[in-house]
C-alpha positions, -999 to +999 in steps of 0.1 A: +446+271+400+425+294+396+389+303+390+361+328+381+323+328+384+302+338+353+268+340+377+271+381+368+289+406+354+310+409+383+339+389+383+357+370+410+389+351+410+401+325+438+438+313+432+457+287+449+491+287+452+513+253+458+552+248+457+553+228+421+554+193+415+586+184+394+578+154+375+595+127+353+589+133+316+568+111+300+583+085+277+569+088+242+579+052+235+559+031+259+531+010+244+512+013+280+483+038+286+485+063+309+451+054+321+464+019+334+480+037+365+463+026+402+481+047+423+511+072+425+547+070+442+538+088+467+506+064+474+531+036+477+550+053+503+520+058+523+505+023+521+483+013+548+497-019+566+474-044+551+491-043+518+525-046+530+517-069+553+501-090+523+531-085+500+561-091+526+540-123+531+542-130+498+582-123+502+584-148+530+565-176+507+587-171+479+623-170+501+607-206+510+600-221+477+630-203+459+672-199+465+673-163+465+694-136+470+673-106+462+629-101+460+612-070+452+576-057+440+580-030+418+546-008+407+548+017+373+533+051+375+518+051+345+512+087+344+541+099+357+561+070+338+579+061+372+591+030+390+589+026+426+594-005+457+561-018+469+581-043+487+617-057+485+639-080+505+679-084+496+699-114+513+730-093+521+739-056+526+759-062+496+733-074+470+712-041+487+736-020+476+738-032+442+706-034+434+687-004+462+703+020+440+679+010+408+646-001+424+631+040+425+637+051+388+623+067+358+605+041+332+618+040+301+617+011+276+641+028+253+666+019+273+652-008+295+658-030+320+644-059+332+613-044+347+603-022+311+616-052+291+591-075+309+560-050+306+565-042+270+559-084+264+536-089+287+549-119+302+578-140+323+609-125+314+642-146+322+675-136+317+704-161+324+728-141+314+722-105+313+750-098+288+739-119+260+702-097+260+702-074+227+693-046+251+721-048+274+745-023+258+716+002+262+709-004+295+747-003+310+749+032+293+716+041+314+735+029+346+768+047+336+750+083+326+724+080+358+748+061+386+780+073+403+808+051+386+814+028+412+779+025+417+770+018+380+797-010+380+787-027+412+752-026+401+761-039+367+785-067+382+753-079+401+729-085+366+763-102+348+767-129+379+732-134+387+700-153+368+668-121+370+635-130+365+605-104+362+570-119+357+546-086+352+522-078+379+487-079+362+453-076+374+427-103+358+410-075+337+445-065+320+461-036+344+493-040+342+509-026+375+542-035+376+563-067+377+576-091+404+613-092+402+636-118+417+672-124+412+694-161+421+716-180+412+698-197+384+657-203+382+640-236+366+612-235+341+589-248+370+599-218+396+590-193+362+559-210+364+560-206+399+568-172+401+539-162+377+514-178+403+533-151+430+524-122+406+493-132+400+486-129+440+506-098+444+481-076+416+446-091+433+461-074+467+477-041+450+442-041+431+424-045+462+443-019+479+436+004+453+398+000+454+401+005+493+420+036+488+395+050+466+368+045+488+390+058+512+393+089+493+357+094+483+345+092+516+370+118+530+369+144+505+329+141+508+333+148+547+355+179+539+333+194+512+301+187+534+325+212+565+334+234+534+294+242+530+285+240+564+314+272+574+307+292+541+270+295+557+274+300+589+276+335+586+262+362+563+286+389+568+307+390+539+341+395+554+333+364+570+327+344+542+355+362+523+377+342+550+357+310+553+364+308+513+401+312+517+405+290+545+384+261+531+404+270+498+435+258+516+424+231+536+410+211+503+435+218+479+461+215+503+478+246+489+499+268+510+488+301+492+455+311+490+436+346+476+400+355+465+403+384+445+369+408+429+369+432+401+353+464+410+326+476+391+339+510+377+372+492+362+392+469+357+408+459+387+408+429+405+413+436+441+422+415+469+392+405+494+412+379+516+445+361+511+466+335+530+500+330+525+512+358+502+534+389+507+517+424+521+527+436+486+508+413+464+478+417+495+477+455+483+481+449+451+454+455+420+453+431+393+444+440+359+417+419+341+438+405+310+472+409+326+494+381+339+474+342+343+454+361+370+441+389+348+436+365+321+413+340+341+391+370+358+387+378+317+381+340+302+362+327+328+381+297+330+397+277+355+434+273+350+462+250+366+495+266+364+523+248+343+561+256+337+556+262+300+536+293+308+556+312+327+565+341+305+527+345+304+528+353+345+532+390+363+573+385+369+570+410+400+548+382+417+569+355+409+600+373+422+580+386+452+563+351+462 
């Protein structure tokens, strides 16, 4: 991103640079709000041990009350419409590999699957036989365009043999976070009942971790900006602050390109003050205010994240150089 200060006439620019973040395209279709979402995959991935230790629990106490052959807690990214294990549990290698190769996917209720199908109603979802559901010609052309072939019809195989049941994963205020899904032999209308009670559990703990993880958060990135202020005045020599910027710069954002650029009063130019990361070419380099994203924050004042869709709008000789 980058930024400039409107405290004077002078103008000075601090731009971060990070490797970009492909992600899934947002389904037009789904009823859900983006605003819904508790936590990202990569949060899931990085889950302290209480709430896996809370949710494989929950695994265990459902293996005892049910005949299963395959368990797993699935959250939705709302934001970056994305499905992703919070916990699973297959009885075989076998039913693994038919149904491993689904759990981490896009979300998309267009062509769904159990999980979307069971969002979108907002409630229990059984399906004795998978190939009697209106959607299933939809979602076996989904498996055959995104799964190898032998993988598609393995997978596929699985839901025509096998009673699925997804019971949505919803907090008591109405977040919906994702669904419980279980798959057997066959399920009665007392372990659907059942099942819902599981799910229930399952979104007070994911809720619960979320509201630790934010507290988590707050607390951490308050310690880092307290540093941040304590280094940028330790020292009143400017090429010292100059650095203290760029570094703290990269240590908050977590990019691995930093710059703080100033135009000089008699044109212009924007010209480099400190930098981290980039080439000696763009280090020399002068920027003109109005040219290129850079030139055209020093000039609007504006802070600006950088997006795809822009990129004509960039200096090419610092996208080929970096």
């Amino acid at each position: 991103c980058t930024r400039a200060s409107s405290r004077s006439s002078r103008t000075w620019a601090a731009v971060t640079w990070a490797p970009p973040r492909r992600r899934p395209r947002r389904s037009s279709c789904s009823s859900r709000s983006p605003k819904t979402t508790i936590r990202t995959p990569t949060d899931i991935a990085t889950e302290g041990p209480w709430l896996r230790q809370t949710l494989e629990e929950i695994v265990v106490q459902l293996r005892r009350l049910f005949d299963l052959n395959g368990c797993a807690f699935l959250v939705v990214d709302w934001e970056e419409q994305f499905i992703r294990p919070a916990a699973a549990w297959f009885a075989s290698p076998q039913v693994r590999e038919a149904l491993g190769a689904v759990l981490s996917r896009r979300y998309e209720p267009r062509r769904a699957g159990i999980t979307e199908a069971a969002i979108e109603r907002g409630s229990p979802l059984l399906m004795d036989d998978i190939t009697q559901w209106p959607g299933a010609d939809a979602l076996r052309r989904r498996l055959e365009e995104q799964l190898p072939a032998e993988q598609a019809r393995l997978t596929w195989n699985f839901y025509a043999s096998s009673a699925l049941l997804a019971c949505p994963v919803q907090t008591p205020d109405g977040r919906m976070l994702g669904v419980l899904a279980l798959s057997a032999d066959a399920f009665s209308e007392e372990e659907v009942r059942s099942a819902g009670v599981f799910a229930g559990l399952a979104a007070i703990a994911l809720d619960r971790s979320d509201l630790l993880g934010r507290e988590e958060r707050r607390t951490r990135e308050e310690l880092m900006l307290n540093r941040a202020v304590h280094e940028l005045g330790a020292s009143l020599e400017l090429d010292d602050v100059y650095r203290a910027i760029v570094r703290q710069a990269a240590h908050l954002s977590g990019a691995s390109k930093v710059m703080l650029t100033r135009q000089e009063p008699a044109s212009r130019d924007l010209r480099v003050l400190h930098s981290r990361g980039f080439s000696e070419r763009v280090r020399q380099a002068r920027f003109v205010v109005g040219e290129g994203m850079i030139g055209r924050v020093a000039e609007t004042r504006r802070p600006y994240a950088s997006q795809e869709i822009d990129r004509a709008r960039f200096l090419p000789w610092v996208i080929d150089e970096e």
